[in-house]
Biopython code that builds the backbone (N, CA, C, O; Angstrom):
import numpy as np
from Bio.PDB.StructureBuilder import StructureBuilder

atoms = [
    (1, "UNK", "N", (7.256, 46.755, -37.656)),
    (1, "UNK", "CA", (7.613, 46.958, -36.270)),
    (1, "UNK", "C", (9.052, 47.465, -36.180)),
    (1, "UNK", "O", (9.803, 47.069, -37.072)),
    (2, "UNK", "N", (9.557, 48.276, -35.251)),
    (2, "UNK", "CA", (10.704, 48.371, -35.248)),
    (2, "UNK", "C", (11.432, 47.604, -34.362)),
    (2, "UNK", "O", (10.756, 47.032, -33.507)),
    (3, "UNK", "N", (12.765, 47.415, -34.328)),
    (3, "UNK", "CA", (13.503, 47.076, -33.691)),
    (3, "UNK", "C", (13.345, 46.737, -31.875)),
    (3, "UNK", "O", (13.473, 45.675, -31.265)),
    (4, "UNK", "N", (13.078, 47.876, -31.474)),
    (4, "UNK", "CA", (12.504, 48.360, -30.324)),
    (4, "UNK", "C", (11.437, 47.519, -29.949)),
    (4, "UNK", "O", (11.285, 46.883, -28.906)),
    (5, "UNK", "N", (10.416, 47.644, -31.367)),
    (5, "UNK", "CA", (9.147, 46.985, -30.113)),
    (5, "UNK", "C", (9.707, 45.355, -30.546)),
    (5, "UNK", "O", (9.254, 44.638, -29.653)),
    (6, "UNK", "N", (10.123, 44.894, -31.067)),
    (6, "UNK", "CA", (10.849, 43.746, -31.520)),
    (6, "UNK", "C", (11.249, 42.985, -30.621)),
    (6, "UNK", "O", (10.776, 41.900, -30.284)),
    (7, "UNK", "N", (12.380, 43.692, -30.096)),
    (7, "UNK", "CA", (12.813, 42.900, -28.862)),
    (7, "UNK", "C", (12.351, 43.353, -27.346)),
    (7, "UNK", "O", (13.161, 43.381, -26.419)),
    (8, "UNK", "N", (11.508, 43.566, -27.254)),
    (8, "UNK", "CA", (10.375, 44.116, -26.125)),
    (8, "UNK", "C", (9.806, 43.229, -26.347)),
    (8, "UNK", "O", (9.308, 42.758, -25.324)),
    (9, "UNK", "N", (9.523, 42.526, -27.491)),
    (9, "UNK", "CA", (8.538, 41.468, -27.427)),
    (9, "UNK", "C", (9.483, 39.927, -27.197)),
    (9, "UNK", "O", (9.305, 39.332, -26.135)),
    (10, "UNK", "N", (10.058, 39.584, -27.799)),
    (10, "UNK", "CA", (11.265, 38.808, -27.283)),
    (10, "UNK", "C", (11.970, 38.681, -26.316)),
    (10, "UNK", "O", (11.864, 37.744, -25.525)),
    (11, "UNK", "N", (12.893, 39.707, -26.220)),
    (11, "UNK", "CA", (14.023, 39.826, -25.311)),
    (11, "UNK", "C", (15.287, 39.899, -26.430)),
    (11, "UNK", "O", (15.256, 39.243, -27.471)),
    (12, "UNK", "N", (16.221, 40.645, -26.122)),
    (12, "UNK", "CA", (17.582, 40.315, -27.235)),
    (12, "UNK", "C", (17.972, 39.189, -27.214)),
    (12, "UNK", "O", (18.253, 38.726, -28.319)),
    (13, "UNK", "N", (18.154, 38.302, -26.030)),
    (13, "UNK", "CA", (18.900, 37.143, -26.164)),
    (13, "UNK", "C", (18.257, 36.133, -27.268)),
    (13, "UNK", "O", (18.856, 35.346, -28.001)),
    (14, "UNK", "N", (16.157, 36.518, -27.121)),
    (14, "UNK", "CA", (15.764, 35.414, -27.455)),
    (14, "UNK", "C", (15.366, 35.646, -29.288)),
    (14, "UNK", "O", (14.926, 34.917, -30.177)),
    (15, "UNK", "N", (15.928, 37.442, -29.159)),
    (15, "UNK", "CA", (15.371, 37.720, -30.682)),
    (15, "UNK", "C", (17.054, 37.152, -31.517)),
    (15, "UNK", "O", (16.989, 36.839, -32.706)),
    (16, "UNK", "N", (17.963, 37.100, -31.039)),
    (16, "UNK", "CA", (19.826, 36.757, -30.988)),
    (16, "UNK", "C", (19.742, 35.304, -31.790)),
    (16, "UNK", "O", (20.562, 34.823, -32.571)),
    (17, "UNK", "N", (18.371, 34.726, -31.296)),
    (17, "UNK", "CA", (18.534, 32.905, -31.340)),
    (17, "UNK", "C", (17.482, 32.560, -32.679)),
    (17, "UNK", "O", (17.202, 31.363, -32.742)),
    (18, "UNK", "N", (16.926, 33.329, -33.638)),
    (18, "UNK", "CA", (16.242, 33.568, -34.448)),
    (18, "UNK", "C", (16.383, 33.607, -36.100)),
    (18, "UNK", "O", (16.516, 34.657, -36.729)),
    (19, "UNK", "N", (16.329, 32.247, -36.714)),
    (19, "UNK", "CA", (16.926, 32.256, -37.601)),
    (19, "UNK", "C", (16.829, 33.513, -38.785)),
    (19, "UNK", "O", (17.363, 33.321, -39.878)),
    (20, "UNK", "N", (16.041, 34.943, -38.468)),
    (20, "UNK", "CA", (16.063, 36.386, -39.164)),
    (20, "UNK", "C", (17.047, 37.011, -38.612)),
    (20, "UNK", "O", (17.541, 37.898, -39.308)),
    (21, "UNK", "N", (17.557, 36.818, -37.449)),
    (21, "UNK", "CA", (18.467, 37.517, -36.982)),
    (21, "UNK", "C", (19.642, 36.253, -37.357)),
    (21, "UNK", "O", (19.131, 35.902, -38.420)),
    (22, "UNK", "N", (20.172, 35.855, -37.290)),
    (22, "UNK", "CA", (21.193, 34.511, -37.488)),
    (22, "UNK", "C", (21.917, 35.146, -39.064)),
    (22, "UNK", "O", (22.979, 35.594, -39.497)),
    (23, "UNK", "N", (20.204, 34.743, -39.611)),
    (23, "UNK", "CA", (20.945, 35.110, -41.833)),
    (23, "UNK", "C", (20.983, 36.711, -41.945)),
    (23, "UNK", "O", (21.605, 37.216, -42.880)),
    (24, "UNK", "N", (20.404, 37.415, -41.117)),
    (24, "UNK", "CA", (20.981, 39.038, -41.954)),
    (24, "UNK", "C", (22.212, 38.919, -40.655)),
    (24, "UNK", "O", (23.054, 39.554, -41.291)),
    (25, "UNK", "N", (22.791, 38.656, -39.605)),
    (25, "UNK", "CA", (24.062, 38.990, -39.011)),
    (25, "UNK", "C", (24.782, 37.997, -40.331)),
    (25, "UNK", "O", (25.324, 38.909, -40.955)),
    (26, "UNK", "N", (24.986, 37.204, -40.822)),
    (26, "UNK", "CA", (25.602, 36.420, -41.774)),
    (26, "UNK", "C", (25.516, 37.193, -43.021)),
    (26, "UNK", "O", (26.634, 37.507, -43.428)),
    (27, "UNK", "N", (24.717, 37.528, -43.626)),
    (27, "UNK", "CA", (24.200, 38.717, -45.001)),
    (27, "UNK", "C", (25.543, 39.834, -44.663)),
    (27, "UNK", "O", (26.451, 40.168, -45.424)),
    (28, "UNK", "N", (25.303, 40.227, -43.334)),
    (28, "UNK", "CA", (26.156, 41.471, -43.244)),
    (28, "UNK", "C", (27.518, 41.432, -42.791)),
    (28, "UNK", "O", (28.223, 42.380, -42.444)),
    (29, "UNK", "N", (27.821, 40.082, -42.846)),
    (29, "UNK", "CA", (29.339, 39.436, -42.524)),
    (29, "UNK", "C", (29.941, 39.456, -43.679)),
    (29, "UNK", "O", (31.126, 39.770, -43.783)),
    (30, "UNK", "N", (29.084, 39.076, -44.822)),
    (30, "UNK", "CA", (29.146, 38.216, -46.343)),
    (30, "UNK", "C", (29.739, 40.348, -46.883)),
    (30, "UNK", "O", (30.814, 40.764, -47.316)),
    (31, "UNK", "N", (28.595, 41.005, -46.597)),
    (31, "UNK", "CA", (29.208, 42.056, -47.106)),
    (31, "UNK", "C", (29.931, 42.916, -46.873)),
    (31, "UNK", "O", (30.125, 43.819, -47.687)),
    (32, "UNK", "N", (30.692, 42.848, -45.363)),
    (32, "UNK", "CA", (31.694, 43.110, -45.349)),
    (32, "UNK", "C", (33.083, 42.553, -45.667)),
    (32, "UNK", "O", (34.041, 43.311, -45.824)),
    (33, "UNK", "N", (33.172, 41.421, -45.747)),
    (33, "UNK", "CA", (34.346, 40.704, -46.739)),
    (33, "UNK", "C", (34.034, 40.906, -48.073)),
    (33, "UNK", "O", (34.759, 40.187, -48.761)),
    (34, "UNK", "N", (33.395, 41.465, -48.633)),
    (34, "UNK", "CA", (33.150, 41.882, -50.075)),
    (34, "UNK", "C", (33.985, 43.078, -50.504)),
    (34, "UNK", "O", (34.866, 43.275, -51.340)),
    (35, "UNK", "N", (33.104, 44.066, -49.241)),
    (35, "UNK", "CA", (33.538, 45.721, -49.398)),
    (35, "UNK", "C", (35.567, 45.463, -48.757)),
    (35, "UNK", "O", (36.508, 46.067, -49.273)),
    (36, "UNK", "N", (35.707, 44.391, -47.526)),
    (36, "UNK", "CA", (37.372, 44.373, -47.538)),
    (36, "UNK", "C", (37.903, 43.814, -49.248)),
    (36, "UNK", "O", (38.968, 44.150, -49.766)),
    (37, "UNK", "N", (37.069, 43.089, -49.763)),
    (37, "UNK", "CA", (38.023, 42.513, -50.678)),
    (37, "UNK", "C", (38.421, 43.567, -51.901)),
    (37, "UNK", "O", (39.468, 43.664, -52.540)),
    (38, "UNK", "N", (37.075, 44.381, -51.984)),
    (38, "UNK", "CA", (37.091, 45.259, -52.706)),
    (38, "UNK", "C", (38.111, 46.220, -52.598)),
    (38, "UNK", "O", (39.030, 46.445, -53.384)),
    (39, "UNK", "N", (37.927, 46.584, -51.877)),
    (39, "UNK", "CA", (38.868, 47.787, -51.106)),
    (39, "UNK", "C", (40.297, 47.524, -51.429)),
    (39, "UNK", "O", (40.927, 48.488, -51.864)),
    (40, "UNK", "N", (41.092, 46.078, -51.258)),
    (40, "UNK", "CA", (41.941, 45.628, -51.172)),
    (40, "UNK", "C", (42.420, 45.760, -52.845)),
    (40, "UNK", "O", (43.586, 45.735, -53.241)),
    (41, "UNK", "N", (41.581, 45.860, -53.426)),
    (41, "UNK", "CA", (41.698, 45.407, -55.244)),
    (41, "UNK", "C", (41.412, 47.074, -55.385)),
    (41, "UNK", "O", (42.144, 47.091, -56.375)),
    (42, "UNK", "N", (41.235, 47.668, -55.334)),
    (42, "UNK", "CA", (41.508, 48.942, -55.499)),
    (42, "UNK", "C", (42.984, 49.456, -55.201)),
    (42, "UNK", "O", (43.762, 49.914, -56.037)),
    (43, "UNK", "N", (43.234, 49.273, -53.711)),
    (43, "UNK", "CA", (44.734, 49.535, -53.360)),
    (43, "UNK", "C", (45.422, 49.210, -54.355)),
    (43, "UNK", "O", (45.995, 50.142, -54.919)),
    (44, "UNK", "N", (45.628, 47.701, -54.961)),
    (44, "UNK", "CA", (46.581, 46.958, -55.886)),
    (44, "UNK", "C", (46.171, 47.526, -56.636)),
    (44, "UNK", "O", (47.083, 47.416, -57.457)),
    (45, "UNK", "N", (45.170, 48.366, -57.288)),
    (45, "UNK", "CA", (45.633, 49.033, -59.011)),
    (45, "UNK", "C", (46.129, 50.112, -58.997)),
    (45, "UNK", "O", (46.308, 50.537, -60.139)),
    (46, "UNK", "N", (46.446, 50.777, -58.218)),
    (46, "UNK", "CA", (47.280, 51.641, -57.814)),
    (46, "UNK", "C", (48.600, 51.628, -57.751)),
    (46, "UNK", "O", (49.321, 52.517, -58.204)),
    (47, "UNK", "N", (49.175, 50.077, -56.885)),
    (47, "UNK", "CA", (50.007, 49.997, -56.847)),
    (47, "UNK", "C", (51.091, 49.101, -58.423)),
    (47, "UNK", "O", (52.269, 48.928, -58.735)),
    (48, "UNK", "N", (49.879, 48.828, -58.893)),
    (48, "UNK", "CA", (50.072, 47.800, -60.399)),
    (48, "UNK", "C", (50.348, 48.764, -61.299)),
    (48, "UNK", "O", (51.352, 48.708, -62.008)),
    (49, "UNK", "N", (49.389, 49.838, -61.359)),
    (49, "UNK", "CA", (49.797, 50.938, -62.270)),
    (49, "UNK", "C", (51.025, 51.780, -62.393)),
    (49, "UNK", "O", (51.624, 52.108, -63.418)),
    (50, "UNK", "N", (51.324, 52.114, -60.932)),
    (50, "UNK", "CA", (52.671, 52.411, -60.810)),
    (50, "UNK", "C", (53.944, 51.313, -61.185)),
    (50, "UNK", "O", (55.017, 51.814, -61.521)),
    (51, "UNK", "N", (53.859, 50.274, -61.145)),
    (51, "UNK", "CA", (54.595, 49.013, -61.932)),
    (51, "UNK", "C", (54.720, 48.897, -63.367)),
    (51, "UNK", "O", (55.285, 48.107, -64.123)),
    (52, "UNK", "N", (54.071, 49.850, -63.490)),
    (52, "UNK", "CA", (53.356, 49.824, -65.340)),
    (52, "UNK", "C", (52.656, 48.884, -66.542)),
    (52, "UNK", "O", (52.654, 48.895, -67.773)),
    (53, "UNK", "N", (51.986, 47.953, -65.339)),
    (53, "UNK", "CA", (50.495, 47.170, -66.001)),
    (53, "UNK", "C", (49.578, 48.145, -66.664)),
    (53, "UNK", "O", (49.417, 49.354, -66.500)),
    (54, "UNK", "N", (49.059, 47.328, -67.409)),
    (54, "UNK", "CA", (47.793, 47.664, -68.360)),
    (54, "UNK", "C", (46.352, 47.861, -67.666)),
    (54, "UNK", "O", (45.955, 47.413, -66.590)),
    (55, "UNK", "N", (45.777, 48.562, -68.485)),
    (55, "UNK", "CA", (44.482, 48.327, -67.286)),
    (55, "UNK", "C", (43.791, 47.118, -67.228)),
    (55, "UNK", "O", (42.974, 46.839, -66.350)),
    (56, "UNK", "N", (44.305, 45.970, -68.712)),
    (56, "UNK", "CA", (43.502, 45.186, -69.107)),
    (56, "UNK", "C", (44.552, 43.613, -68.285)),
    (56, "UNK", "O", (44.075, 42.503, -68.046)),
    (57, "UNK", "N", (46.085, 44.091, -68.017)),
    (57, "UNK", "CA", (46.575, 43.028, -67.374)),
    (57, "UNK", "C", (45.514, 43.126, -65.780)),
    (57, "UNK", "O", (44.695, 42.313, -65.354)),
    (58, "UNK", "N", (45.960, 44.450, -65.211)),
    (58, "UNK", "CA", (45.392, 44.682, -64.169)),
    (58, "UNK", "C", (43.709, 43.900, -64.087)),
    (58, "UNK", "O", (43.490, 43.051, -63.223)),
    (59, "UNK", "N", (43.241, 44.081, -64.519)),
    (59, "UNK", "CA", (41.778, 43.643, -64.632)),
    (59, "UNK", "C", (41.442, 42.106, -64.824)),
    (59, "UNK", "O", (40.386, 41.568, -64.492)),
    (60, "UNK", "N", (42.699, 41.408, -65.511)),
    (60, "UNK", "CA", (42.566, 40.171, -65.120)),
    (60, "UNK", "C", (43.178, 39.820, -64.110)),
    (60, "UNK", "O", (42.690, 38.982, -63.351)),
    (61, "UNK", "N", (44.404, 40.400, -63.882)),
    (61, "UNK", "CA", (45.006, 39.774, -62.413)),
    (61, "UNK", "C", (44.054, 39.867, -61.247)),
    (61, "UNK", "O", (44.342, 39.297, -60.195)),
    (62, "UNK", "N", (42.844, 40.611, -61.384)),
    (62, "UNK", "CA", (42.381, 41.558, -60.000)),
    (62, "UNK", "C", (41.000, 40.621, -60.206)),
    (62, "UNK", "O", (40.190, 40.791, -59.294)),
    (63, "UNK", "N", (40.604, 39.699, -61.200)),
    (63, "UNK", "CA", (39.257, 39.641, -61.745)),
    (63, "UNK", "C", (38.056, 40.352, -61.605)),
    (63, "UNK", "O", (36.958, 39.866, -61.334)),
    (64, "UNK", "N", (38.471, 42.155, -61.912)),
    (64, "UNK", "CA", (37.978, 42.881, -62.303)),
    (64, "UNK", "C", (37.618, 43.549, -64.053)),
    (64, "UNK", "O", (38.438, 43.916, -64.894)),
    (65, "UNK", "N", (36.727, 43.530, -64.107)),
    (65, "UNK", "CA", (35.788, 44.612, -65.700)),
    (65, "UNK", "C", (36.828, 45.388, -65.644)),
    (65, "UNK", "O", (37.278, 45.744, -64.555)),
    (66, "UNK", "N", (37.308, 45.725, -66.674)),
    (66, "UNK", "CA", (38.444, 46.680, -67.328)),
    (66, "UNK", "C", (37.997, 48.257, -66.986)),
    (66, "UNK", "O", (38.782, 49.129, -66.614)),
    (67, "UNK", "N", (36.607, 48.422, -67.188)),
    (67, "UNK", "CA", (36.242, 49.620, -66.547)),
    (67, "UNK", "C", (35.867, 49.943, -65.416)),
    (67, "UNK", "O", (35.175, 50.952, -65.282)),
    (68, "UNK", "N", (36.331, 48.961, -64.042)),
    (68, "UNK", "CA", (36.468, 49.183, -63.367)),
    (68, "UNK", "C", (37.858, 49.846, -62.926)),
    (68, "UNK", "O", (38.098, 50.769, -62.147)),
    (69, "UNK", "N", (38.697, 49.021, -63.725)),
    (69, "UNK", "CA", (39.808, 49.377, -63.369)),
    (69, "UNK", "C", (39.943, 50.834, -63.527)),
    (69, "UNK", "O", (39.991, 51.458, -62.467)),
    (70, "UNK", "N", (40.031, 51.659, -64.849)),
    (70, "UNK", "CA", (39.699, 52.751, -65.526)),
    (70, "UNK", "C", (39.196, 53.645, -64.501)),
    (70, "UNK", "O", (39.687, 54.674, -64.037)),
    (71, "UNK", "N", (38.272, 53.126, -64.282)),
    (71, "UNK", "CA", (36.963, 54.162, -62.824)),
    (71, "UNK", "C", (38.181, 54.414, -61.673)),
    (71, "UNK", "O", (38.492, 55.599, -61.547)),
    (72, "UNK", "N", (38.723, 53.693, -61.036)),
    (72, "UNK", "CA", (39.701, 53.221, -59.772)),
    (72, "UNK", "C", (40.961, 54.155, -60.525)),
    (72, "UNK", "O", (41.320, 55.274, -60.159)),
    (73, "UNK", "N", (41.209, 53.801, -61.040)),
    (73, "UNK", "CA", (42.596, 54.923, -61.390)),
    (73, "UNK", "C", (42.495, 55.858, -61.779)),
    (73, "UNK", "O", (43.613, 56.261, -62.100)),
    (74, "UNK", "N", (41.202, 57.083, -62.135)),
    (74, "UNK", "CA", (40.896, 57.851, -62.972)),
    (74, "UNK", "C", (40.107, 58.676, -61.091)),
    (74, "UNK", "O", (39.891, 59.886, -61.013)),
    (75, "UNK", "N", (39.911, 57.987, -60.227)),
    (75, "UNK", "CA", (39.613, 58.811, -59.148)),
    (75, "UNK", "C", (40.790, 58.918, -58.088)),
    (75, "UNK", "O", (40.773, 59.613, -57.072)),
    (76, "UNK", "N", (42.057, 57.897, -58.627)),
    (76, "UNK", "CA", (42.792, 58.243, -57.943)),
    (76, "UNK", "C", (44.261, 59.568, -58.551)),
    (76, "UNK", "O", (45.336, 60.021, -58.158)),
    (77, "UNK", "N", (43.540, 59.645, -59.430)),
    (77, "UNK", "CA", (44.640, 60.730, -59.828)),
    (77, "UNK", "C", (43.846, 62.085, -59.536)),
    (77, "UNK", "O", (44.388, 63.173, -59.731)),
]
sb = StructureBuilder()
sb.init_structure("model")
sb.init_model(0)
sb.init_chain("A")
sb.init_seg("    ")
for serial, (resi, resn, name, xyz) in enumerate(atoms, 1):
    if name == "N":
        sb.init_residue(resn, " ", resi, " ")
    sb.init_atom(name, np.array(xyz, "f"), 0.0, 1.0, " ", f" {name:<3s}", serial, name[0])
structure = sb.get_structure()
């Protein structure tokens, strides 16, 4: 069903009060503090590298895979 006929059959308020709607608005809370945290740990190897860390200090300070780090500084040049 889509969305549409979804809450046609409900109402929004009453599809709002629904513990499927409750855990994916929470699912998609969870992954946006992921993608900020991420994001945030990218900035800092940038700014770590220019400090002149390792990729392998960097990668533990960040508790990031070393080839992540590698990936992240290799698209920012």
């Amino acid at each position: 069903m889509s969305r549409e006929e979804i809450e046609g059959m409900f109402g929004l308020s009453d599809l709002k009060q629904t513990r499927v709607y409750q855990e994916g608005r929470e699912e998609g809370k969870e992954e946006g503090r992921q993608e900020g945290r991420m994001e945030a740990k990218l900035e800092a190897i940038s700014q770590l590298l220019a400090l002149g860390l390792t990729t392998e200090q960097i990668a533990q300070a960040l508790d990031l895979e070393v080839e992540q780090v590698r990936q992240a500084a290799n698209m920012q040049k």
